[in-house]
C-alpha positions as CSV (number, residue, x, y, z in Angstrom):
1,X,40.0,107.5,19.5
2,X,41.7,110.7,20.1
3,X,40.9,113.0,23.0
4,X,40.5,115.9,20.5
5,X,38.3,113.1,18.4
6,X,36.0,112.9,21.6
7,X,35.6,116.5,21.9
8,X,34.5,116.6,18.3
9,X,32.2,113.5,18.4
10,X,30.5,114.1,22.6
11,X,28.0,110.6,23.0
12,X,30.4,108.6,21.5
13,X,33.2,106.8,23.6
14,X,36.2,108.9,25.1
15,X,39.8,107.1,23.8
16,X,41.0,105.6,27.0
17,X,40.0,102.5,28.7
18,X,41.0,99.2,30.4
19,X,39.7,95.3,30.2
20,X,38.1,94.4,33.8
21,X,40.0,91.3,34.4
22,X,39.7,89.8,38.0
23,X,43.0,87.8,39.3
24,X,40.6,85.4,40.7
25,X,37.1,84.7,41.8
26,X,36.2,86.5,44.7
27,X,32.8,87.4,47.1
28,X,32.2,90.9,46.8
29,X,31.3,91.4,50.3
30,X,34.6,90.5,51.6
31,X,36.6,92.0,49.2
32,X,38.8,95.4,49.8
33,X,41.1,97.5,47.9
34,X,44.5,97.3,49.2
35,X,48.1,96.6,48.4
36,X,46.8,93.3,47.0
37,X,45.0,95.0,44.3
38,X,45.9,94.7,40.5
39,X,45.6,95.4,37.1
40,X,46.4,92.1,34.9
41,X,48.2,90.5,38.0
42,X,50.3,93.6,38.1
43,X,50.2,95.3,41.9
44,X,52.3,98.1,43.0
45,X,54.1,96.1,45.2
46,X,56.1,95.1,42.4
47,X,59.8,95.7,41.5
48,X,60.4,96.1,37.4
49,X,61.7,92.7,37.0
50,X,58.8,91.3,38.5
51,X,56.7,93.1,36.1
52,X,59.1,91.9,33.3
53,X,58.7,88.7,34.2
54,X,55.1,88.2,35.1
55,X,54.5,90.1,31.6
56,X,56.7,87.6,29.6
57,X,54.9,85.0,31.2
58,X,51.1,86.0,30.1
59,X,52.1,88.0,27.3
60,X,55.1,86.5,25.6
61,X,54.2,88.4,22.3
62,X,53.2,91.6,23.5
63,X,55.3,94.6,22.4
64,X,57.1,96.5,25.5
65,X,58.9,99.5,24.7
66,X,60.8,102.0,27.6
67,X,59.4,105.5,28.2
68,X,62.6,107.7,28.3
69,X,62.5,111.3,29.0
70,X,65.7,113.6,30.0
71,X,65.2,116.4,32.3
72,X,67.3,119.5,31.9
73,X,68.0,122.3,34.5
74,X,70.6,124.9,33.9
75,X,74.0,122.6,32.8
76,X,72.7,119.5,34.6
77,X,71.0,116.7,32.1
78,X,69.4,113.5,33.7
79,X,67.4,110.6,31.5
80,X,65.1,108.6,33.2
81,X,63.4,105.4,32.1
82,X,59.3,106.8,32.9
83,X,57.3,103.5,32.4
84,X,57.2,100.6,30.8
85,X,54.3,100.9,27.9
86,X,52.5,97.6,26.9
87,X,50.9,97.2,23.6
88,X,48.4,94.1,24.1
89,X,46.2,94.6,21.1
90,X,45.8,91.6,19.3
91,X,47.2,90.8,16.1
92,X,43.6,90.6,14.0
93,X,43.0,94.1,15.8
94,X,45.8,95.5,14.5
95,X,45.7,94.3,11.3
96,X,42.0,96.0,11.1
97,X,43.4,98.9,12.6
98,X,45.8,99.8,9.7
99,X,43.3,99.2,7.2
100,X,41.2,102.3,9.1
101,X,44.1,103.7,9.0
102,X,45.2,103.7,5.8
103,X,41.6,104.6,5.1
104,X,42.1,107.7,7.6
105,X,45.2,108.8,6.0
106,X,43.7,109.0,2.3
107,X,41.0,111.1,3.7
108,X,43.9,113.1,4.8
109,X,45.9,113.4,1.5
110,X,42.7,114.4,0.3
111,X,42.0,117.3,2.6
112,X,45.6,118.7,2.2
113,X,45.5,118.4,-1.4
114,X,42.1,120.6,-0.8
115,X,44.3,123.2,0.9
116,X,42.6,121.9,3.9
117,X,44.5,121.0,7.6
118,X,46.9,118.3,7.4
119,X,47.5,118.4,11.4
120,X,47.1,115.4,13.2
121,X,44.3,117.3,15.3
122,X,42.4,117.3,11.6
123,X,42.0,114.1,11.5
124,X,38.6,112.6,10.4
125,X,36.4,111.1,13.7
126,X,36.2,107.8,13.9
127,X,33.2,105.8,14.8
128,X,33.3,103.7,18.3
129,X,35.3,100.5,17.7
130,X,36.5,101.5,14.5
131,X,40.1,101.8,15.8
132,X,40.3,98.9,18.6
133,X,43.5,99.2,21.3
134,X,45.2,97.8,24.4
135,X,47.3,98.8,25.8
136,X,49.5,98.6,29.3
137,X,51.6,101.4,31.1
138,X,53.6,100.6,34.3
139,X,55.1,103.8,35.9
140,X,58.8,102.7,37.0
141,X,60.0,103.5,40.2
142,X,62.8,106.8,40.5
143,X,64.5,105.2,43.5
144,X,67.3,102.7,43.9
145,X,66.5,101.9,47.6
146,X,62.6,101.2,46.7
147,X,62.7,99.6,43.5
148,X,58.3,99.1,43.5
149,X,56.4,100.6,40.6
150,X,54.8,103.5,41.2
151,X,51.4,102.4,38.9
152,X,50.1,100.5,36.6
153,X,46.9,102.2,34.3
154,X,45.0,99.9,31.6
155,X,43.8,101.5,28.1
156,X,41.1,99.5,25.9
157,X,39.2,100.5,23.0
158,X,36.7,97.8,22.5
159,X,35.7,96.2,18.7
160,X,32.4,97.8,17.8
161,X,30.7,93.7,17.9
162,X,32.3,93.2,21.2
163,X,31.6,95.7,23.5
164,X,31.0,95.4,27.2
165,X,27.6,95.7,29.1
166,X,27.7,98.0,31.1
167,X,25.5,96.0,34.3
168,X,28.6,93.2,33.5
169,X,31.3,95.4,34.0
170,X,30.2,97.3,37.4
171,X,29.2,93.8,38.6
172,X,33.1,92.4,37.9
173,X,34.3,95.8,39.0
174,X,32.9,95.3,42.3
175,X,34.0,92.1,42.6
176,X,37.8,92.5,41.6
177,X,37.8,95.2,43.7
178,X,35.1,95.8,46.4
179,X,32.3,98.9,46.7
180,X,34.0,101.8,45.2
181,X,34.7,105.4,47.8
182,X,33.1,107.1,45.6
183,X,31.1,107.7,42.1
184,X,30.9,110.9,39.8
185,X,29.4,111.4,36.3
186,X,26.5,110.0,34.5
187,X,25.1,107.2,32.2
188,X,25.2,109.3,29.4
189,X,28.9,110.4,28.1
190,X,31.0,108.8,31.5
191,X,31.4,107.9,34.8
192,X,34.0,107.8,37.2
193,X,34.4,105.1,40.2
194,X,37.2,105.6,42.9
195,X,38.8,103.6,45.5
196,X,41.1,104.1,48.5
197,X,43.0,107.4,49.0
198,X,43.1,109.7,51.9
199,X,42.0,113.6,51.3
200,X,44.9,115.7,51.1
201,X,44.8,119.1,52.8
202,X,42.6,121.6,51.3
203,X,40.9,118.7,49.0
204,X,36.8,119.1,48.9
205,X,36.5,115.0,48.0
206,X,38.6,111.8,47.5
207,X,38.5,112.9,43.7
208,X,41.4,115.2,44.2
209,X,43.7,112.7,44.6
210,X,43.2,112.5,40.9
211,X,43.8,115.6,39.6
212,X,47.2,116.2,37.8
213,X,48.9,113.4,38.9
214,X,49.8,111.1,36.5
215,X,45.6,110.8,35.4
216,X,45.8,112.9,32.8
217,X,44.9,110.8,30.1
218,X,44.9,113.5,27.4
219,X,47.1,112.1,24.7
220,X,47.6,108.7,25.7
221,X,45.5,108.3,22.7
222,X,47.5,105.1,20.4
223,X,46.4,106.6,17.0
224,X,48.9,108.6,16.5
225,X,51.5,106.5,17.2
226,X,54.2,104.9,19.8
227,X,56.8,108.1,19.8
228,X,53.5,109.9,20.5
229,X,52.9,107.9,23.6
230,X,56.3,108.6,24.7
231,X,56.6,111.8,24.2
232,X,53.3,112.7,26.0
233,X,54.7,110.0,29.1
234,X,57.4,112.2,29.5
235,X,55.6,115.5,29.3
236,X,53.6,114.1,32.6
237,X,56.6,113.0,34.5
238,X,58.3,116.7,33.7
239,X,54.8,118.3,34.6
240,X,54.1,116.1,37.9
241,X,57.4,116.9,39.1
242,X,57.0,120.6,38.6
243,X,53.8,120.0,40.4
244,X,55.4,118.6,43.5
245,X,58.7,120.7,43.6
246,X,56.2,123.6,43.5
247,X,55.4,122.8,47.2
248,X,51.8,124.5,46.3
249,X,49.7,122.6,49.7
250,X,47.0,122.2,47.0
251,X,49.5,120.2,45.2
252,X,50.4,118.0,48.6
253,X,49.1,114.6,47.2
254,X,51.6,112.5,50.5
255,X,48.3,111.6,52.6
256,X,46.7,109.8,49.5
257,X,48.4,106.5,49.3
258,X,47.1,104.0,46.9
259,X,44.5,105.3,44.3
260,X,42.0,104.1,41.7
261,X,40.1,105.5,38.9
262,X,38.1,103.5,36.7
263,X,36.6,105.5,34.1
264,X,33.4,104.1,32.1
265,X,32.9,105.5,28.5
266,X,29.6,105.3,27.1
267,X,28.3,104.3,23.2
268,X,25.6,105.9,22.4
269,X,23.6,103.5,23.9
270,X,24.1,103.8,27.6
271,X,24.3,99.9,28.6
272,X,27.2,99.1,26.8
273,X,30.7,100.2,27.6
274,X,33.0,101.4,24.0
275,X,36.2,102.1,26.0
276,X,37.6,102.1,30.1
277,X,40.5,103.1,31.5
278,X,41.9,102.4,34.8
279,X,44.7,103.6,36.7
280,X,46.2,102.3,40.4
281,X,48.9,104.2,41.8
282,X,50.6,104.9,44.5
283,X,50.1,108.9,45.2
284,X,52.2,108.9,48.2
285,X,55.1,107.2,46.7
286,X,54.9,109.0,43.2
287,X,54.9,112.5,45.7
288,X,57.8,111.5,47.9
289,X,60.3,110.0,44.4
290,X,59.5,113.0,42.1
291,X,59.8,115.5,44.8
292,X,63.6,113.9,45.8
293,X,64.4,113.6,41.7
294,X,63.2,117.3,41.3
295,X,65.4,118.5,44.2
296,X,68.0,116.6,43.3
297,X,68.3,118.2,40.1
298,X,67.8,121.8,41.2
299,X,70.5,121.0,43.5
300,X,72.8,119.4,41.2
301,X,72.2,122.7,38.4
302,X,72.8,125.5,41.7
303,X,75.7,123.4,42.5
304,X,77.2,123.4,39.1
305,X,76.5,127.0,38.6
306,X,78.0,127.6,41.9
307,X,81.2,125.7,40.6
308,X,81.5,127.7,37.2
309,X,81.0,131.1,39.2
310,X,84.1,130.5,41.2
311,X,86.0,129.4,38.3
312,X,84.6,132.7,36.1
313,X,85.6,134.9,39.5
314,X,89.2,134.5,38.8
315,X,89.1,136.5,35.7
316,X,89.0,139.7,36.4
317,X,88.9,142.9,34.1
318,X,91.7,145.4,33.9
319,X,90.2,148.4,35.7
């Protein structure tokens, strides 16, 4: 379910979400968010093969597809593979899911055909568990002399006969992953549990970590596509690195270290769960590569600029 669908349709379930899957049995009382922490078996301490690998190995059918985005300044043009973005839905879900939306898209026809809005924002709402995803996304490191991921989020849309209860999921949350730092929102549309993370200067709560950094889950929405998904990937990698390069010190996310946000969506009846999301990452990490890519860049397009002024000097107009 879309973000804009949400908006439209508040009590429902927000789009974004993750399965709680714990590695391994575990105590809750000794158990602490750390390095060691994953999403699916995937930890940050990870290189990209690894991931490869360990997702070949649980997932041999799932659908993997490279997050590309080039990033332009002045004469200088640089691609960079983003993430790695995991489609895990299973086949019977999918196979529902482009019945509703072939369904979808004739309610479309029919609107345009009104003289109605054909946008995708003009799509009809869909009901909680209607359209059912999951799906994986592994931020890929920028730097050849630490090749570890920078994150790994989870995105679930549960069937409408299979959702979650809600007591079940803080219960395995807590047990995958310890007693959260810190809890915000209520039983009624969302709420928000948080782990690990120093304040950054000028931050009023661990929840600032958050903010802007590669959690913006606006448009990470499936229904409108995989080239969606990418493009929207590379909008936040363009936007976080103008975000660091910016050297704002409200933007200064170094002290944060490792991070996570589980977010709880809500049916409309508050003890069951119709979509999570998750997402670990490594704040500090993410600050330090972007920052040294963005730089780079600049200094790469002054350079270059500097290079075709000295050539351009030499012709000089008859006075």
């Amino acid at each position: 379910m879309s973000y804009m669908r949400y908006l439209k349709n508040l009590g429902s379930v927000l789009p974004i979400g993750f399965a709680v899957i714990s590695a391994a049995p575990a105590d809750a009382q000794g158990v602490k968010f750390g390095p060691d922490s994953d999403v699916l078996g995937l930890r940050t301490t990870m290189s990209r093969s690894e991931v490869e690998s360990a997702l070949k190995a649980s997932y041999p059918g799932a659908q993997v597809t490279v997050a590309p985005v080039v990033v332009s300044i002045g004469a200088v043009q640089k691609k960079f593979d983003v993430a790695l973005i995991v489609d895990l839905t299973s086949q019977a879900d999918k196979q529902a899911n482009q019945k509703t939306a072939a369904e979808i898209q004739a309610e479309m026809n029919a609107r345009k055909a009104a003289g109605l809005g054909d946008s995708p924002l003009d799509k009809p709402i869909a009901s909680p568990g209607d359209v059912v995803q999951d799906r994986l996304k592994v931020l890929l490191s920028q730097s050849e002399a630490d090749p570890r991921i920078l994150g790994v989020s989870r995105y679930v849309e549960y069937p409408a006969d299979k959702q979650p209860v809600y007591a079940t999921v803080l219960d395995a949350l807590v047990a995958k992953y310890g007693p959260p730092t810190k809890v915000t929102g209520e039983r009624v549309n969302q709420m928000t549990y948080t782990w690990g993370g120093a304040p950054r200067p000028g931050a009023k709560s661990l929840t600032d970590c958050s903010r802007r950094l590669f959690f913006d889950t606006v448009g990470e929405d499936g229904f409108y596509g995989m080239p969606a998904l990418i493009d929207f990937t590379g909008q936040q990698f363009v936007k976080t690195m103008n975000v660091v390069t910016s050297k704002n010190p409200l933007a200064n996310y170094e002290p944060c270290g490792l991070f996570l946000a589980v977010t709880l969506q809500f049916t409309k009846n508050p003890d069951y769960i119709g979509a999570m999301a998750v997402h670990l990452n490594d704040l500090s990490r993410i600050y330090a590569q972007l920052g040294a890519v963005g730089n780079g860049i600049a200094a790469d397009a002054d350079a270059a600029k500097k290079k075709k002024l000295d050539a351009d000097a030499v012709n000089k107009p008859k006075l």
